[in-house]
Structure formats: structure tokens, C-alpha cells
N, C-alpha and C positions, 0 to 999 in steps of 0.2 A: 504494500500500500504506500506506494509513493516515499519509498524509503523509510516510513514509519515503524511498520513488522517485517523482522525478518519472516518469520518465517507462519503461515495460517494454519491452524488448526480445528479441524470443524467438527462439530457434535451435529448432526441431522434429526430430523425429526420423520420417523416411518409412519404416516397415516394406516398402513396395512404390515401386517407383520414379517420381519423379512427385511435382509438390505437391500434398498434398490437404488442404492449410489454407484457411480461407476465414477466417480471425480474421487482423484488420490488423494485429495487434504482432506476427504470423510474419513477420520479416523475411528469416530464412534458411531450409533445409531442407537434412538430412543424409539419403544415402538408405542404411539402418540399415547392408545388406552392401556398399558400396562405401568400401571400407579409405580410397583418397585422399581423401575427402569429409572425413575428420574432422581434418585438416590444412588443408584450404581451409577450415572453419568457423573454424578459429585464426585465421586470417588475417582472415578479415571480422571477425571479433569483438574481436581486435589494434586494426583500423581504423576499427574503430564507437566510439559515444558513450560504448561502457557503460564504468561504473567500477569493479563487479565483475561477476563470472561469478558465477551462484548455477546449481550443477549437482544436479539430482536422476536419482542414481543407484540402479539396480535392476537386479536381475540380468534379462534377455533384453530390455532398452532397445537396447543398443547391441550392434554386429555384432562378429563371431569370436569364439572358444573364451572362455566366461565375461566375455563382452563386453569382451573385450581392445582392443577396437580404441579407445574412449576413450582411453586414456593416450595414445594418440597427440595428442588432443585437451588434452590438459592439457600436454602437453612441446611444445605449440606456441603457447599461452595468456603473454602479458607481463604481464596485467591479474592480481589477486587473484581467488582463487577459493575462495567457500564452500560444499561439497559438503554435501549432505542425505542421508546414508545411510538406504534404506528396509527392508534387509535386512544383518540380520550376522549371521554362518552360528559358530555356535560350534566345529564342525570340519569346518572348509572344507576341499576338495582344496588342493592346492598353488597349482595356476595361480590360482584365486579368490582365495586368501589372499596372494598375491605381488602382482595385482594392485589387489587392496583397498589392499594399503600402499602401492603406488605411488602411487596418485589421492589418497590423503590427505596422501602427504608432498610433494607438489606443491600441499596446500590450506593456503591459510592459517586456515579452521577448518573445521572438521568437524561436524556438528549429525546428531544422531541421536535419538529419540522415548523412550529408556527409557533410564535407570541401569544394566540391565545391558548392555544392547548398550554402553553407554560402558565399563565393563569388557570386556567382549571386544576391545573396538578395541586398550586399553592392552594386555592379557593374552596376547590371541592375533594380534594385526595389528603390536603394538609401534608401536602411534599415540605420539603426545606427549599426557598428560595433558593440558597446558594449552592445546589446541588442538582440545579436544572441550568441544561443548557439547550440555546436554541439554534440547531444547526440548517439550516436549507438543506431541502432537498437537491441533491444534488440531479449533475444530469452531462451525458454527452455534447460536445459541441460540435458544429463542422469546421473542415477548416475557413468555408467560406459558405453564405449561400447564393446559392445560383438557379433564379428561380427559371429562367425561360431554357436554361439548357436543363434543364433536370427535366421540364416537360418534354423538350424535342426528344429526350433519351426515354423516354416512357411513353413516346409518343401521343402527348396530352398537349401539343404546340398552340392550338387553337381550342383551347376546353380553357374553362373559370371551373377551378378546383375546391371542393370543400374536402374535408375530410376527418376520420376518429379511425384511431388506432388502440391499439389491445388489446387483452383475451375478452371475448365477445361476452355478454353474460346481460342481466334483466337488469342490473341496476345500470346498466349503460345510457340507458335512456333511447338506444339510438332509433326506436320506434316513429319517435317525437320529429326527429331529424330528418328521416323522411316523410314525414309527413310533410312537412316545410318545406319541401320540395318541389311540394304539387303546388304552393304560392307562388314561389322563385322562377323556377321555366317558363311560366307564362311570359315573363317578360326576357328571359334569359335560357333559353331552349337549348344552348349550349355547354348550360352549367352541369360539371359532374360529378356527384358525389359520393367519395371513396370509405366504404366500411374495412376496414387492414385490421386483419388478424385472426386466429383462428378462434372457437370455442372454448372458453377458460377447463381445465379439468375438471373441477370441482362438478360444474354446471353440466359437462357431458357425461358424468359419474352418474350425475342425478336425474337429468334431463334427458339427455340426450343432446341430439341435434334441434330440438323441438324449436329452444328459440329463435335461432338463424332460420330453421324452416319459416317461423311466425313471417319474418324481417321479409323474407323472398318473397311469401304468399304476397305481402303487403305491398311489395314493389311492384308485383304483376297488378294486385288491385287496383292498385294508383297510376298503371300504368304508366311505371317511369323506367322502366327497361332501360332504357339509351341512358339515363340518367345515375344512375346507382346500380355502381359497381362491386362486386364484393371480391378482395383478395383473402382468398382464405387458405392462410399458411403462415407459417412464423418464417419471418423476415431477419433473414443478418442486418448487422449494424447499418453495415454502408447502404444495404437497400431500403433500409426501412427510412436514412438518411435522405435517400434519394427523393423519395416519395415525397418527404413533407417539405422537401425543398421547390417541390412540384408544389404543395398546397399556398394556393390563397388565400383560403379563410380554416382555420381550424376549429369544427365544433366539438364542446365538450358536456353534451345534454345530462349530466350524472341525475339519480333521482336521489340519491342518499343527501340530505344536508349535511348531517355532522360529518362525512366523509375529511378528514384534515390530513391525507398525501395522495398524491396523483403523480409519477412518472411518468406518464404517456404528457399531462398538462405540463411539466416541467418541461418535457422534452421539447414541447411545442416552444416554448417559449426562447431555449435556447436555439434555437434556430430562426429566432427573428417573427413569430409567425402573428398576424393578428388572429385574436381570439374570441369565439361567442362560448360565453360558459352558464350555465345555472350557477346560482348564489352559494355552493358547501362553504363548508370553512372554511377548505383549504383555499379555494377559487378567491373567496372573499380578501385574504389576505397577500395571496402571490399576484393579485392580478389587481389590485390598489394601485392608485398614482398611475391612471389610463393604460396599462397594459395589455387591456380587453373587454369587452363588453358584457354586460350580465344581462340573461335573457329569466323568464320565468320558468320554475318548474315542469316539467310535462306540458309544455305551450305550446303548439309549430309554429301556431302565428308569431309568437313573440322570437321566438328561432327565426324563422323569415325577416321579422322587420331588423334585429340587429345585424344580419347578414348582407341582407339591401343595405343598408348602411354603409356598412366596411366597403363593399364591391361598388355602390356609388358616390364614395367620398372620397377620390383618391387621396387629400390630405390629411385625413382622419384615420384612415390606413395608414398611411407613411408613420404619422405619430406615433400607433400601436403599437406596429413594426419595430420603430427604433428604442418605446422602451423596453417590450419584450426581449429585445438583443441586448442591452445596456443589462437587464436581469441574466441572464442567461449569461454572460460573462460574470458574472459574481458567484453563480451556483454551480458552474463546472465543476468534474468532479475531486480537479488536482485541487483546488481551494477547498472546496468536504472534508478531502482525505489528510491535507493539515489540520482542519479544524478537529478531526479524531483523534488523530495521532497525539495532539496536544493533551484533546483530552484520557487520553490511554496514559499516557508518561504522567500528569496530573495523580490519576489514579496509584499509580504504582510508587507514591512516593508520600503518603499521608504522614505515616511516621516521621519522613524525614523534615517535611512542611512543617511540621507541628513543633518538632526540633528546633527550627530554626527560626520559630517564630516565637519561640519563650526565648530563645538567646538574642535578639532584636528587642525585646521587649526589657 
């Protein structure tokens, strides 16, 4: 990590029982509903090299009632531990909230992605202020973008692009989005807008294909064929690069409010792109100080009028554009990966801090 660790050591997390890592720095494997598991990873990780634990935590990661069975995992942990919270619920049930506080007062920091999630930790979890940090989501950059050659090369030279990338799934919203589409063609019959990505696991575990089926039926209904496209495959870096380098308007219909991190939204941003988002957390705070535009919930209309927007303001566009890049250089991921690193060496030296800070005193 950008010089920070030498060397990674990973504990995985098996939703089914069985290894099914084939990455060498899986050294262990916890199988997610077997409660003793997460006491014998203490132990190996007690016994191992590492010199912290850096735990990313998300609600249905780890096994029993709001994934309780971690604490286990931290009340058996000697080593320093820096927790990544991916989700903070501003009125959690009880059990959630109980154990949120527990895993952070067992960490020696706490790193979460938004300003307000750090007020809810202090507000509603009763974290320690000085044991929360607030790191941006990080994100790939390109080296440049290029938007009319990314189309000739994907053959989009004469297409106005919108586009949502991702593992596909129902809180995506992107239902909404095309429906907005059947506003937008009338006047723009060449606009086309791209669904990039395949069906999240989880949702084809459960699902199926059902809701991408839903999405197609809906495209045929609407009959926007010519108009909505779906690539449906997971995309390398530089392709998936290519693409949004292609996109003109990036939408981001999410239905979840308290949703507070988005990497596909981050991505977007590092590459310059203007943006229509629904209001989540996270959108609310990364996409402040005109970075993009907030549409309504489950709206198409209101998906359309902020898109009209962008696509007939060329200078309202351009603004977006430039501060979404001006972000997007701050959140790269070599600037993350020191802001970690800091805080890992932070970590690993409380004794010595505390040392040294009775002998200054």
C-alpha cells in the first residue's frame, strides 16, 4: 500500500462453508455462520506477523443477529485494531447500535467516509471524538479524460451518453432511469443510455436474473431499444475507464437514503463527470459545493429535468465537470493510502504517544 505495508495479510470471510479464495494473501478463512470461527481467527491473527488489524465492517459481512458475532472477534484480538465503518444507521435498533459501540471501543481508530457519519458515531454510538477519522472514499483516476475519443473507440461518436455502472441489484434505482428516458428522446432521439455491469451475487443467489429480466421487459415496454443498452459483464479497469470517459451525464438513481459510500459515485467523479444523483448521505455530502445535481427519489420526471439541464447548459456542465475533477484529485487512491498508512503507524505506537507525552508535559 503505497509503501505503507510491507507486506498484506488477509482473514476472508466464507458466506458458505469451504475456502473459496484463490488470492495468496488469504491466509485464513472464517466460515461467516460458525460462531467459534471468529475466536480461532483471534488467535491466528494474535500469532501472525501482522501489527494491526484493519477490519472492514458492514452490516450482513459477519454471522448472527446484526452481525454480532464479530465482537467476538475483537474481544479476542491483543494486536491494535483500525475499523472502516461502511454503514452508520442514524436510528439503528438497539442490538446494531450496542454493537457498533462495542467494535469501536475495542478500536483504537475508527475511519468512516463522511462528516456526518462521524457525527452519528459521536451522537448516536457515543464513539470518542478523537478516535474517529474521516477519510474519503477513495477512487481510480485516469490519466486524462478524453471524452470524444473514448466514444469514437466504442463507437458512440454521435450518441449523448448517460450512464450507471455496478453490480446491478433493486436498490439501484435504475428502473427510474429509464423510465426518464421515454421524457428525454423525444426531444433527443439520439441519447443512449448505458446500464455497465453485471448482477450483484448476492441478488442472483436470491433472485436470480429476475431483476435485469424486470429492466429489459421495461425497455421493450417503453420501447426504447435503440436507446438502452445493457453491458452485462464485469469490466477491467481501463474498460470500464473507457466507458465513462464516453459518458456525458452520469446517473446515480440509488433508492436507499442512508446509503453513506458509493465507488461507482466516487468513480464518477474522479473522472471529471457531471452528475444526477438522488439525495443519500453519501451523494449529499460528496456532491456539495455544485459537483452534481440532486434529482428526487424514485422520480423519472425529476431524473429527466436534471439531465435536460446538464445536456442543455453547456456552462452548467462545464462547472460540474470541473468541480467533480478538482474532487476527484483529492480522493485518489495514493492520497487514501497515506491517509491509512498514517493512520496504521498512529495505531501501532499508543504506548509510545502516551510516553512521550507525560515526558513533554
Amino acid at each position: 500500500m503505497r509503501g505503507h505495508v510491507n507486506r498484506n495479510l488477509i482473514v476472508a470471510i466464507n458466506e458458505q462453508t469451504g475456502d473459496l479464495y484463490s488470492d495468496v494473501n488469504v491466509k485464513f478463512t472464517i466460515d461467516q455462520q460458525d460462531h467459534n470461527a471468529y475466536a480461532t481467527a483471534a488467535a491466528f491473527l494474535n500469532s501472525s506477523e501482522a501489527d494491526v488489524i484493519s477490519v472492514q465492517h458492514e452490516y450482513g459481512i459477519f454471522g448472527g443477529d446484526w452481525g454480532e458475532y464479530v465482537v467476538d472477534l475483537y474481544q479476542g484480538l491483543t494486536k491494535p485494531i483500525v475499523t472502516t465503518l461502511h454503514t452508520v444507521l442514524s436510528d439503528p435498533p438497539e442490538k446494531a447500535r450496542s454493537i457498533l459501540h462495542d467494535i469501536c471501543a475495542m478500536s483504537s481508530s475508527v475511519i468512516v467516509t463522511l462528516e456526518s457519519a462521524a457525527n452519528l458515531l459521536e451522537e448516536v454510538y457515543g464513539v470518542e471524538r478523537s478516535k474517529i477519522h474521516v477519510v474519503r472514499h477513495g477512487t481510480a483516476l485516469p490519466e486524462r479524460v478524453r471524452n470524444l475519443y473514448a466514444k469514437r473507440q466504442l463507437g458512440f461518436q454521435d450518441r449523448e451518453i448517460l450512464a450507471t455502472f455496478g453490480l446491478i441489484s433493486p436498490g439501484k434505482g435504475i428502473e427510474h432511469a429509464i423510465r426518464a428516458m421515454s421524457y428525454l428522446v423525444k426531444e433527443r432521439p439520439r441519447l443512449l443510455y448505458l446500464v455497465i455491469g453485471e448482477t450483484h451475487p448476492e441478488v442472483r443467489r436470491h433472485l436470480g436474473e429476475s431483476y435485469r429480466e424486470s429492466l429489459v421487459a421495461l425497455v421493450k415496454r417503453l420501447k426504447l431499444g435503440r436507446n438502452v443498452r445493457f453491458i452485462d459483464s464485469y469490466l477491467r479497469d481501463d474498460q470500464l475507464s473507457l466507458y465513462l470517459q464516453a459518458t456525458d451525464v452520469y446517473v446515480a438513481p440509488y433508492l436507499g437514503k442512508e446509503q453513506v459510500s458509493s465507488g461507482t459515485l466516487t468513480l464518477a467523479l474522479g473522472h471529471g463527470k457531471a452528475i444526477v444523483s438522488t439525495p443519500t448521505v453519501f451523494a449529499k455530502e460528496i456532491l456539495s459545493h455544485n459537483r452534481g445535481l440532486f434529482c428526487k427519489f424514485a422520480n423519472a420526471r425529476s431524473i429527466a429535468i436534471c439531465v435536460e439541464r446538464i445536456l442543455g447548459e453547456p456552462e452548467l456542465r462545464k462547472h460540474l465537470e470541473t468541480n467533480a475533477f478538482k474532487y476527484g484529485q483529492e480522493v485518489g487512491w495514493a492520497r487514501v493510502a497515506d491517509c491509512y498508512g498514517e493512520i496504521f503507524r498512529s495505531a501501532m505506537r499508543p504506548t509510545r504517544a502516551v510516553s512521550e507525552a507525560a515526558t513533554i508535559r
